[in-house]
mmCIF file of the N, C-alpha and C atoms, coordinates in Angstrom:
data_MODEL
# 
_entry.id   MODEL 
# 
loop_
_atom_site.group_PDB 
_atom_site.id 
_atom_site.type_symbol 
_atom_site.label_atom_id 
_atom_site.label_alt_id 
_atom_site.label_comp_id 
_atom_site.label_asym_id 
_atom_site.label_entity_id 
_atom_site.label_seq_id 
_atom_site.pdbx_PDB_ins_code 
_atom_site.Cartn_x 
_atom_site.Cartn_y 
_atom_site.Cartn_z 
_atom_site.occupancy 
_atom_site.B_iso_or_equiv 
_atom_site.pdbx_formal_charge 
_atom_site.auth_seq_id 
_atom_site.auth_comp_id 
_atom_site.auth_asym_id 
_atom_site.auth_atom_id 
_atom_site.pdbx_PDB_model_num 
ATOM 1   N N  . UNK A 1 1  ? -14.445 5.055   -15.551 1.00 0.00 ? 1  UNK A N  1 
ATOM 2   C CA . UNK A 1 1  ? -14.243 3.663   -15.215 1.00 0.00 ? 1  UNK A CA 1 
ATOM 3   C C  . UNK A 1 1  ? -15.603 3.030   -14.965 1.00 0.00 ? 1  UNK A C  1 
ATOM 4   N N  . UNK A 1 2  ? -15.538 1.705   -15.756 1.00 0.00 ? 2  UNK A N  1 
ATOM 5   C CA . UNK A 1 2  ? -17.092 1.024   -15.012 1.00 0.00 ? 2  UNK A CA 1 
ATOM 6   C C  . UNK A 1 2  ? -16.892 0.243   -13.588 1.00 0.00 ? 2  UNK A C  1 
ATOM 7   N N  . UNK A 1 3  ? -18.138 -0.180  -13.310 1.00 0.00 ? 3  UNK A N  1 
ATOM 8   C CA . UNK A 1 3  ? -18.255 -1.172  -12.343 1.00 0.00 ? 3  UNK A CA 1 
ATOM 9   C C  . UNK A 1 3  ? -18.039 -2.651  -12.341 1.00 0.00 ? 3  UNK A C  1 
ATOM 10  N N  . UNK A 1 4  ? -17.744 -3.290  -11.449 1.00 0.00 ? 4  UNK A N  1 
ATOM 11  C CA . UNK A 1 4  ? -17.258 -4.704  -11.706 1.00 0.00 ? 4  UNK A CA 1 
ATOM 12  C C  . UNK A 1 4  ? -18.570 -5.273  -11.378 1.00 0.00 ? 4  UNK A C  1 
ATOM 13  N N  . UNK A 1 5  ? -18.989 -6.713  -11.979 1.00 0.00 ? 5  UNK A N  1 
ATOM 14  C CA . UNK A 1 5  ? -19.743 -7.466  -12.145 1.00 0.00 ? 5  UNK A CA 1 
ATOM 15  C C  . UNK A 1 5  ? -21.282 -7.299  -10.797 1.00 0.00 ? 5  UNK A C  1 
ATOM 16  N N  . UNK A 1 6  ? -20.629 -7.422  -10.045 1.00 0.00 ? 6  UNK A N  1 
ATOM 17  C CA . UNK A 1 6  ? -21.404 -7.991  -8.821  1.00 0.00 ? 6  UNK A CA 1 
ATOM 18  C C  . UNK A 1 6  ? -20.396 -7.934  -7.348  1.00 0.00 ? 6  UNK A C  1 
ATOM 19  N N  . UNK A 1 7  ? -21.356 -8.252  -6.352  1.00 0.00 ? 7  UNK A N  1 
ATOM 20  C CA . UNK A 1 7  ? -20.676 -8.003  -5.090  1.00 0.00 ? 7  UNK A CA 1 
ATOM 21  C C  . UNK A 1 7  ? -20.081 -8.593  -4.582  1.00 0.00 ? 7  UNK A C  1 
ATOM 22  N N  . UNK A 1 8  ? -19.797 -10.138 -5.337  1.00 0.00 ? 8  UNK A N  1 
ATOM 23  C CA . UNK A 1 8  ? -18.793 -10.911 -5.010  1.00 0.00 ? 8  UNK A CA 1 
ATOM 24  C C  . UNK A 1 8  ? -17.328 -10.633 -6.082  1.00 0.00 ? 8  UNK A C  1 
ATOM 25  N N  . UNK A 1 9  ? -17.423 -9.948  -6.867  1.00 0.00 ? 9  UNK A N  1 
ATOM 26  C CA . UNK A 1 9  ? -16.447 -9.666  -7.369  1.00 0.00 ? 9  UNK A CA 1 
ATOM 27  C C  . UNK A 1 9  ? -15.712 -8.282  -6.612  1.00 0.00 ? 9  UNK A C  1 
ATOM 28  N N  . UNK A 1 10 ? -16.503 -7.716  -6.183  1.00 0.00 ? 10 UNK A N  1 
ATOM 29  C CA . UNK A 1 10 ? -16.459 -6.213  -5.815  1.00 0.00 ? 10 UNK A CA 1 
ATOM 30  C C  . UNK A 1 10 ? -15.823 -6.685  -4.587  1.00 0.00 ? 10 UNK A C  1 
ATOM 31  N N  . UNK A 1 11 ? -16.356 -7.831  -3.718  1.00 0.00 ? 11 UNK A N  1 
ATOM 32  C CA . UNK A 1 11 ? -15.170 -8.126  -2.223  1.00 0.00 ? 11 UNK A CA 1 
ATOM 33  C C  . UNK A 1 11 ? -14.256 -8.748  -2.382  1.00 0.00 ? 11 UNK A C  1 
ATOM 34  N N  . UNK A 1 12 ? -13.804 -9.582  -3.632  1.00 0.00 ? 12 UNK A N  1 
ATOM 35  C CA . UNK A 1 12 ? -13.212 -10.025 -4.104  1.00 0.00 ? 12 UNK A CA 1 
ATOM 36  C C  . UNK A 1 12 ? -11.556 -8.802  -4.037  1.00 0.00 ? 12 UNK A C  1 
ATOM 37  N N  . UNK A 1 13 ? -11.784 -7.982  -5.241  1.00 0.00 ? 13 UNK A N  1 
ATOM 38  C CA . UNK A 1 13 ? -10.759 -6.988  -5.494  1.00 0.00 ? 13 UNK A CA 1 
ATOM 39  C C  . UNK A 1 13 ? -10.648 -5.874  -4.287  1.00 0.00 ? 13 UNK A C  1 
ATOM 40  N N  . UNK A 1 14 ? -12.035 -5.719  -3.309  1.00 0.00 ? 14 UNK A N  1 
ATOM 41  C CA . UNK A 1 14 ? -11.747 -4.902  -1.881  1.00 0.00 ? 14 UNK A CA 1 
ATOM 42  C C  . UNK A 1 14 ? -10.907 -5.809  -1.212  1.00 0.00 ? 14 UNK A C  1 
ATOM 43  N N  . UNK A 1 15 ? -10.501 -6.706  -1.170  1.00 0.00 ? 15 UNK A N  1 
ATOM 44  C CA . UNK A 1 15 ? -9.618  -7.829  -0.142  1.00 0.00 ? 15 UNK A CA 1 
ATOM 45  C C  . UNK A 1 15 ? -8.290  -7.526  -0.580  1.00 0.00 ? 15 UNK A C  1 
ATOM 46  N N  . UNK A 1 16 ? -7.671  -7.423  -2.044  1.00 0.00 ? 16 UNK A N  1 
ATOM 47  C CA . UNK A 1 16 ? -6.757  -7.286  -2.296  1.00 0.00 ? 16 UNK A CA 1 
ATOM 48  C C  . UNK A 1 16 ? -6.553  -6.306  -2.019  1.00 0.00 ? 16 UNK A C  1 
ATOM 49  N N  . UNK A 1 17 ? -7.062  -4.892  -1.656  1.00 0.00 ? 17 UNK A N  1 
ATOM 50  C CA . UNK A 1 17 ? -6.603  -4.128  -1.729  1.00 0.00 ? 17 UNK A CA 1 
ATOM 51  C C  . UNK A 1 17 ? -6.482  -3.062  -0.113  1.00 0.00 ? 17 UNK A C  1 
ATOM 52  N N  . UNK A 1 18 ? -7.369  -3.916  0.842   1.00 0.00 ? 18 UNK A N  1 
ATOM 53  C CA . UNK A 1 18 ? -7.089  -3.972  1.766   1.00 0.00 ? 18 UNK A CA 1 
ATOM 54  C C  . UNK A 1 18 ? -5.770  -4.475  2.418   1.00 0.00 ? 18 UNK A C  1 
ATOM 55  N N  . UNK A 1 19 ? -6.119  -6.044  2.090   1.00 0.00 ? 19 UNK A N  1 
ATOM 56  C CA . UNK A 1 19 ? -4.379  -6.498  2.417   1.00 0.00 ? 19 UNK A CA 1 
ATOM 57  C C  . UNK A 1 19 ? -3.466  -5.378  2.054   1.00 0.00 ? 19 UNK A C  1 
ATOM 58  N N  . UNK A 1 20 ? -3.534  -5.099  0.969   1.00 0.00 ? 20 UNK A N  1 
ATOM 59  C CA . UNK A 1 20 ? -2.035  -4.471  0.124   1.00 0.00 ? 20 UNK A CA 1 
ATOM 60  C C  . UNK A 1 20 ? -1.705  -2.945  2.009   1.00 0.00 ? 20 UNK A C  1 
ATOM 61  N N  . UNK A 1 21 ? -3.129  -2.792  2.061   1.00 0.00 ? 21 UNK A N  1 
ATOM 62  C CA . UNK A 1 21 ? -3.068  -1.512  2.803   1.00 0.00 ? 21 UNK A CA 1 
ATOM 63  C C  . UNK A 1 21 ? -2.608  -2.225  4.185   1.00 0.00 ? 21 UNK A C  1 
ATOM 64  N N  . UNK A 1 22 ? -2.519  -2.871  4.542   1.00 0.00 ? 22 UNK A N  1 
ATOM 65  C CA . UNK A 1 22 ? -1.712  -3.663  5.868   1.00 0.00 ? 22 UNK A CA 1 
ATOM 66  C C  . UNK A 1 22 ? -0.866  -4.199  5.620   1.00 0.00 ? 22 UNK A C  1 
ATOM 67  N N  . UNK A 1 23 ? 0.242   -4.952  4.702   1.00 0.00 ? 23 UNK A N  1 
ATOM 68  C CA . UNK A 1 23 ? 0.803   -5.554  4.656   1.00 0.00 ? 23 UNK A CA 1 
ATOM 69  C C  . UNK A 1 23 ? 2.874   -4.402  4.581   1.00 0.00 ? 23 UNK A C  1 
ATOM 70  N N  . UNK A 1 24 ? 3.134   -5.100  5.607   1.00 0.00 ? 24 UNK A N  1 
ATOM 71  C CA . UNK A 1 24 ? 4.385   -4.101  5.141   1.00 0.00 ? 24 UNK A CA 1 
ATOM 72  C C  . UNK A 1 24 ? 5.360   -4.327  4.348   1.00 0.00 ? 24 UNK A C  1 
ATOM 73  N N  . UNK A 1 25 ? 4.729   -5.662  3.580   1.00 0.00 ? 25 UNK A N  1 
ATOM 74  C CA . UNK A 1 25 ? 5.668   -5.772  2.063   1.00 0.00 ? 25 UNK A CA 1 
ATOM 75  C C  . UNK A 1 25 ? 5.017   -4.990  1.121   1.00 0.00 ? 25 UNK A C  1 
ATOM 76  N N  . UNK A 1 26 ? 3.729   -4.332  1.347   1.00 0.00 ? 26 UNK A N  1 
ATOM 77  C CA . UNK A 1 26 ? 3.276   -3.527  0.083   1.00 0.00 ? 26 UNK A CA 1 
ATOM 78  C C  . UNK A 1 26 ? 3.001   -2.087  0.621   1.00 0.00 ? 26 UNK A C  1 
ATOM 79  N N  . UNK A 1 27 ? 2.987   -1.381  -0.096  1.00 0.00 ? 27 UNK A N  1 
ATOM 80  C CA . UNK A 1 27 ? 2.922   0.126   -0.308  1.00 0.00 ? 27 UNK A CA 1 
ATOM 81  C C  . UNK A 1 27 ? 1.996   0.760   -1.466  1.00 0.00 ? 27 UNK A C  1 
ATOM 82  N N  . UNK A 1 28 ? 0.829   1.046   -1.036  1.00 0.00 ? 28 UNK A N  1 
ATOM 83  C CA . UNK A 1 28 ? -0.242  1.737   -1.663  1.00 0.00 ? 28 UNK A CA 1 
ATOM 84  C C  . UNK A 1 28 ? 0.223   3.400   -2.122  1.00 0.00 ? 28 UNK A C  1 
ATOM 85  N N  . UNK A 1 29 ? 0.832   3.183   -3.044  1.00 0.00 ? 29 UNK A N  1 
ATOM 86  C CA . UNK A 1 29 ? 0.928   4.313   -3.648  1.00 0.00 ? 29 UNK A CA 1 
ATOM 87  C C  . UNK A 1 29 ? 0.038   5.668   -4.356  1.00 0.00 ? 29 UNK A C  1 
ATOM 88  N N  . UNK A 1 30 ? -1.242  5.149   -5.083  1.00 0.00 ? 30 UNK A N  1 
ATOM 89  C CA . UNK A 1 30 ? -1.933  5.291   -5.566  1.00 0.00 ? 30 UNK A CA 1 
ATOM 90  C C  . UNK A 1 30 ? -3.830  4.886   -5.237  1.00 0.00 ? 30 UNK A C  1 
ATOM 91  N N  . UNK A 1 31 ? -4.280  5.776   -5.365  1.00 0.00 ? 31 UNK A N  1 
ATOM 92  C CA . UNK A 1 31 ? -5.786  4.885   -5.335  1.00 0.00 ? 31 UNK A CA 1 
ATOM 93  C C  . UNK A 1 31 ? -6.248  4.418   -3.999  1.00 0.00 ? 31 UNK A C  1 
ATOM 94  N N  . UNK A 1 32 ? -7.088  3.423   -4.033  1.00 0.00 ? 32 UNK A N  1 
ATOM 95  C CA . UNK A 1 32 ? -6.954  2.347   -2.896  1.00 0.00 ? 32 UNK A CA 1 
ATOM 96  C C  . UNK A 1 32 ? -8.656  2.419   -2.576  1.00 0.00 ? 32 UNK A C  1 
ATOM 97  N N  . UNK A 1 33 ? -9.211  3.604   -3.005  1.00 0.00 ? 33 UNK A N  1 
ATOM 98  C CA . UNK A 1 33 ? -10.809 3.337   -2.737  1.00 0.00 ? 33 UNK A CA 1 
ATOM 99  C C  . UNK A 1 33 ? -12.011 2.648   -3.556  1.00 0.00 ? 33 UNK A C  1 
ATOM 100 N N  . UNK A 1 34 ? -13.023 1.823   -2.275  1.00 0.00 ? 34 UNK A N  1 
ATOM 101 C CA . UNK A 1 34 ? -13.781 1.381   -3.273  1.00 0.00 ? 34 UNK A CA 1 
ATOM 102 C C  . UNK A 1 34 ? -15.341 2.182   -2.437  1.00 0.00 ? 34 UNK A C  1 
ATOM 103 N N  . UNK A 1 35 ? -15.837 2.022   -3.741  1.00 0.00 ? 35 UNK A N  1 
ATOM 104 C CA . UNK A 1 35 ? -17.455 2.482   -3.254  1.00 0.00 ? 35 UNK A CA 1 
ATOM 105 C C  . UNK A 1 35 ? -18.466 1.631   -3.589  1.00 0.00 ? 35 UNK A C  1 
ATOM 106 N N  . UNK A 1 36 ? -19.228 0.696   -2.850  1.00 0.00 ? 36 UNK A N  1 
ATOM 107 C CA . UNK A 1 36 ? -20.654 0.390   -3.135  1.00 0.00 ? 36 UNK A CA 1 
ATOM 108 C C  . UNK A 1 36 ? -21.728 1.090   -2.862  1.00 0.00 ? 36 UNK A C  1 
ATOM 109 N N  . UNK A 1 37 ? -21.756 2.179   -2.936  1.00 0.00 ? 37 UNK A N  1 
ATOM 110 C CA . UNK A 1 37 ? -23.383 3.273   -2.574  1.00 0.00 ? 37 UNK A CA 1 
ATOM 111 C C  . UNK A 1 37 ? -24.354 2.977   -4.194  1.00 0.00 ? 37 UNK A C  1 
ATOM 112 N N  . UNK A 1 38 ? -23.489 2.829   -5.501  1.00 0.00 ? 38 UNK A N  1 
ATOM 113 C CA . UNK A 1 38 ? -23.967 2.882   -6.445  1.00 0.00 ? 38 UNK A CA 1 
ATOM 114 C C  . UNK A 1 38 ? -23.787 2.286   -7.552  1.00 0.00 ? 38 UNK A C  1 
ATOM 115 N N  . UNK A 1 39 ? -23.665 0.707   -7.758  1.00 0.00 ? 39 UNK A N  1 
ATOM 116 C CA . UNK A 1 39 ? -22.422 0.117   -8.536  1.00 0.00 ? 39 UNK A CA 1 
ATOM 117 C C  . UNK A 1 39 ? -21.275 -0.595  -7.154  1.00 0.00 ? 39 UNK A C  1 
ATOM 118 N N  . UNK A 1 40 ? -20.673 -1.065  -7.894  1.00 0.00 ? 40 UNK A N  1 
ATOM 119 C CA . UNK A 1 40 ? -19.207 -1.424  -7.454  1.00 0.00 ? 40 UNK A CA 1 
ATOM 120 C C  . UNK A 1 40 ? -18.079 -1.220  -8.075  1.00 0.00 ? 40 UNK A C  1 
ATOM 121 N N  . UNK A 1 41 ? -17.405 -0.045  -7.836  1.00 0.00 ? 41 UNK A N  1 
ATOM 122 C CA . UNK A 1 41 ? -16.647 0.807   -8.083  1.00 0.00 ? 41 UNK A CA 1 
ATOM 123 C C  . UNK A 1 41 ? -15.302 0.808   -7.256  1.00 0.00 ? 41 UNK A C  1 
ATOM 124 N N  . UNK A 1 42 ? -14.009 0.684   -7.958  1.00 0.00 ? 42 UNK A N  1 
ATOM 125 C CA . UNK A 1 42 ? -12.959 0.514   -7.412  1.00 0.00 ? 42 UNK A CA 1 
ATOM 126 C C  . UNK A 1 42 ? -11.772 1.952   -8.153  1.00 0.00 ? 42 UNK A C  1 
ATOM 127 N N  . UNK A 1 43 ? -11.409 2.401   -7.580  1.00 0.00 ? 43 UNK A N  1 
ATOM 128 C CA . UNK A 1 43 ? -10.368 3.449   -7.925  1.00 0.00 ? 43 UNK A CA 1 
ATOM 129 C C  . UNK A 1 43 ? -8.993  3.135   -9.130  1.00 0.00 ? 43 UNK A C  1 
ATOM 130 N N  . UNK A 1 44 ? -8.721  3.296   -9.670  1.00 0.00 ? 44 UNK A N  1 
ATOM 131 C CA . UNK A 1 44 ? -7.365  2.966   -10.394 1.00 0.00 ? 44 UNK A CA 1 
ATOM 132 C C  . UNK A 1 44 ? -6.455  3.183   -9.038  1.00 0.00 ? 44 UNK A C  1 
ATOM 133 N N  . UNK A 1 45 ? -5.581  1.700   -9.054  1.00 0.00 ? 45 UNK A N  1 
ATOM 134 C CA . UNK A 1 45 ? -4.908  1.922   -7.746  1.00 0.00 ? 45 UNK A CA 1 
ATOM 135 C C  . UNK A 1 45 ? -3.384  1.036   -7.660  1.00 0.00 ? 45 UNK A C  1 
ATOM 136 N N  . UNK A 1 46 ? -2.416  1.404   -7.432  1.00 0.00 ? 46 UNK A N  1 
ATOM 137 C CA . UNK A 1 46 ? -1.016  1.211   -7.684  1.00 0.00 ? 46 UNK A CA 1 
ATOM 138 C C  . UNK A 1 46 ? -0.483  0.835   -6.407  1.00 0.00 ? 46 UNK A C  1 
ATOM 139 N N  . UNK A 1 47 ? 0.156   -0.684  -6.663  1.00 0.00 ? 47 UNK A N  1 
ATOM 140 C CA . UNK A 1 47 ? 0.726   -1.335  -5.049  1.00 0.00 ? 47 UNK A CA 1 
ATOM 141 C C  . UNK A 1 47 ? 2.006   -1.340  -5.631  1.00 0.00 ? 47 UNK A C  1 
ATOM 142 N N  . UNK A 1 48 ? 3.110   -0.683  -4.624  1.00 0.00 ? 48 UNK A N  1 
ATOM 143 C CA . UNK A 1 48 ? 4.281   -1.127  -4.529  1.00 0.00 ? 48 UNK A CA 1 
ATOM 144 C C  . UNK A 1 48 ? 4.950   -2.682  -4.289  1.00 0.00 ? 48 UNK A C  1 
ATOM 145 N N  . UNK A 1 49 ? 5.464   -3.406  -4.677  1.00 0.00 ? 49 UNK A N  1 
ATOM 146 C CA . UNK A 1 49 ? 5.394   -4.513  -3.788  1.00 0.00 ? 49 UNK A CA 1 
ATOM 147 C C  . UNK A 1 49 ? 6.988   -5.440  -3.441  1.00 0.00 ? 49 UNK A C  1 
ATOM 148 N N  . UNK A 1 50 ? 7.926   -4.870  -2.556  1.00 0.00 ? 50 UNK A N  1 
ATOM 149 C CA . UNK A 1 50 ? 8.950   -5.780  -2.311  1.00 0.00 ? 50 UNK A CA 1 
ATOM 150 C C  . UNK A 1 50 ? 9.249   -6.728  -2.977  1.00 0.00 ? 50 UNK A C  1 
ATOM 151 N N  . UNK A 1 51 ? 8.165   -8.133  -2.921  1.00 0.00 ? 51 UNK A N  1 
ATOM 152 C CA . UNK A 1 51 ? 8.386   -9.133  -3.048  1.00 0.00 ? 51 UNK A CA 1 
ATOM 153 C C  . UNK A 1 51 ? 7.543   -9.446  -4.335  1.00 0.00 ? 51 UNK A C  1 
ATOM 154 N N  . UNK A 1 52 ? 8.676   -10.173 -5.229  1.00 0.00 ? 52 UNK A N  1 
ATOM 155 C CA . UNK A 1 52 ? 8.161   -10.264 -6.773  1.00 0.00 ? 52 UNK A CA 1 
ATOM 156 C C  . UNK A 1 52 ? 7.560   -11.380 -6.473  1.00 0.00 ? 52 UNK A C  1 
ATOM 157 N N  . UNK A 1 53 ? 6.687   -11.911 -5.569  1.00 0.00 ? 53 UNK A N  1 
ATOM 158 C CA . UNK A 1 53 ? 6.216   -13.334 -5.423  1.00 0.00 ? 53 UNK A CA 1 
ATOM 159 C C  . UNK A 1 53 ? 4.634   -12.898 -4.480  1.00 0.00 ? 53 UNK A C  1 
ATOM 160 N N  . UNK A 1 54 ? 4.705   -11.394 -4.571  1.00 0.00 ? 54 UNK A N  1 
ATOM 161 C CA . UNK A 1 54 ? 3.560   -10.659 -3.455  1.00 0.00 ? 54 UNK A CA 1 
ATOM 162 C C  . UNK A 1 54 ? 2.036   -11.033 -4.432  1.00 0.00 ? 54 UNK A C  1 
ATOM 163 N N  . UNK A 1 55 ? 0.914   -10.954 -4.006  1.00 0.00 ? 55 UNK A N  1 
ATOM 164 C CA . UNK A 1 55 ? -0.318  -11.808 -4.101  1.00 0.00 ? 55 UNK A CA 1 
ATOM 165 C C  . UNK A 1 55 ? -0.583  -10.987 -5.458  1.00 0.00 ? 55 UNK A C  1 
ATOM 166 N N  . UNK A 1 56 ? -0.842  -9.783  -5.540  1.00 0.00 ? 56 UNK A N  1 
ATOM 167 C CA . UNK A 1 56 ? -0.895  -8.860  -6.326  1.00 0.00 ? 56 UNK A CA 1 
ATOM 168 C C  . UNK A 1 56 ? -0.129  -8.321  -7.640  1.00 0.00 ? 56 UNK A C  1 
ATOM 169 N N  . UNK A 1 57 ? 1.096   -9.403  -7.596  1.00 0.00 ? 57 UNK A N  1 
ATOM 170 C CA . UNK A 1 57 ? 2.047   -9.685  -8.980  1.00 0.00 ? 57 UNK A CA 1 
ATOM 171 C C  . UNK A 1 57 ? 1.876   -10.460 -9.747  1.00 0.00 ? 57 UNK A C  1 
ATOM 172 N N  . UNK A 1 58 ? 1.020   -11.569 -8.956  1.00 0.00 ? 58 UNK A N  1 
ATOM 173 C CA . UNK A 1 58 ? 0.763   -12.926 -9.863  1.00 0.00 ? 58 UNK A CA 1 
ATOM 174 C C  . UNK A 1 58 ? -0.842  -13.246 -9.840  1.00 0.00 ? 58 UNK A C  1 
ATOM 175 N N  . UNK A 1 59 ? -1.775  -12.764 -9.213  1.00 0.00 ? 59 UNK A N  1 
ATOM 176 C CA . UNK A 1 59 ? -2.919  -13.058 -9.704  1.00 0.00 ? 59 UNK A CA 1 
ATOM 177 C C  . UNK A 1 59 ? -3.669  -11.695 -10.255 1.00 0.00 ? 59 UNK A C  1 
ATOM 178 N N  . UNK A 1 60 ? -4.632  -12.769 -11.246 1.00 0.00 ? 60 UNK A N  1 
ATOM 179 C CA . UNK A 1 60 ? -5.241  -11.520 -12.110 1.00 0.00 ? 60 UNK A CA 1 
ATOM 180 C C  . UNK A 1 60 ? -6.479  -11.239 -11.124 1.00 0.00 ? 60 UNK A C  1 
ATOM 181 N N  . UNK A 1 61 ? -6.575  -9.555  -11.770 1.00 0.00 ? 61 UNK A N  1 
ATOM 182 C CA . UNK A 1 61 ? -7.345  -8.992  -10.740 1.00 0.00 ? 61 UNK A CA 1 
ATOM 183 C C  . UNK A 1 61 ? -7.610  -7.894  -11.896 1.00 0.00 ? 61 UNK A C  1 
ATOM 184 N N  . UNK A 1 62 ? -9.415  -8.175  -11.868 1.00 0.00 ? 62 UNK A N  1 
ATOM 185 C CA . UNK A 1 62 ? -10.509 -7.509  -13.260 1.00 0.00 ? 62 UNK A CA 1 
ATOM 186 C C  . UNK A 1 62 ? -10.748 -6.253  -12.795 1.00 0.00 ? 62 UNK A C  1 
ATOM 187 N N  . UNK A 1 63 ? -9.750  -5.243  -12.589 1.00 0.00 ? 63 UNK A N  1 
ATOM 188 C CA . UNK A 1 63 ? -10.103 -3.953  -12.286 1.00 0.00 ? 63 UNK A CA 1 
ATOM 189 C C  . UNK A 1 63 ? -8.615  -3.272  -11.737 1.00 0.00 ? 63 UNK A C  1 
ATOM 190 N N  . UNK A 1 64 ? -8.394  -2.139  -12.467 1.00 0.00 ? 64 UNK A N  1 
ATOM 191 C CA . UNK A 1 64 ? -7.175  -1.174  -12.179 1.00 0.00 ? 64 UNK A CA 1 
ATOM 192 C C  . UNK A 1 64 ? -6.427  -1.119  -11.014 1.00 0.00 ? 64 UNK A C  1 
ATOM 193 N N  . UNK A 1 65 ? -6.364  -2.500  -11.064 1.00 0.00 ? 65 UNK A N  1 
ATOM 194 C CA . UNK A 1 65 ? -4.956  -2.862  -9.954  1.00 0.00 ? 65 UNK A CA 1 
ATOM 195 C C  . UNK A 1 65 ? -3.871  -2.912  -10.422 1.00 0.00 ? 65 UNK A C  1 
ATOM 196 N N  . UNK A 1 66 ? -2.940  -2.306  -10.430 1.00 0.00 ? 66 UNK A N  1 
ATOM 197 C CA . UNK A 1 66 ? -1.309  -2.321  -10.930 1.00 0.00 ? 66 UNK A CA 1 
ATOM 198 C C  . UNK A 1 66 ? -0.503  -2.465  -10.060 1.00 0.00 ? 66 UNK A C  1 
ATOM 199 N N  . UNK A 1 67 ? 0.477   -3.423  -9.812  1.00 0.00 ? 67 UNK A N  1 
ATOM 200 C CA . UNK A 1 67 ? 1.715   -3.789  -8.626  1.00 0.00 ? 67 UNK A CA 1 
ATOM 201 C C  . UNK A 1 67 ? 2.727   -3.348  -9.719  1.00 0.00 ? 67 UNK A C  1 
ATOM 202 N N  . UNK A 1 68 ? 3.925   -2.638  -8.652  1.00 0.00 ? 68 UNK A N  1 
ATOM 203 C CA . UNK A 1 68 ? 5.003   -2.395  -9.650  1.00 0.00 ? 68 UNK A CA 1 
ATOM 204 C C  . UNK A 1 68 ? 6.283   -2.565  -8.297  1.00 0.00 ? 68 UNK A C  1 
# 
């Protein structure tokens, strides 16, 4: 997997995927880590999500985020 653009993209997709990790309409199934030591690097990572209207169903997001 590559790295995403820059570090505003990189807190960008860490936000989503934080939320997803607090929110008790979603369920982190998969994945969920990111690393900036070298690059900005995000995990292939899979949100469960209750609600077909949850943040992560409807906006695009440039890196191996999958809601199902």
């Amino acid at each position: 997997m590559g790295a995403v653009i820059d570090r505003k993209a990189f807190d960008k997709i860490k936000s989503y995927i934080d939320a997803a990790k607090k929110d008790a309409q979603a369920t982190l199934l998969f994945g969920g880590a990111c690393d900036d030591r070298d690059g900005y690097f995000s995990q292939p990572t899979l949100v469960e999500a209750a609600d077909p209207a949850y943040r992560t169903m409807f906006e695009e997001i440039f890196v191996p985020v999958l809601s199902l």
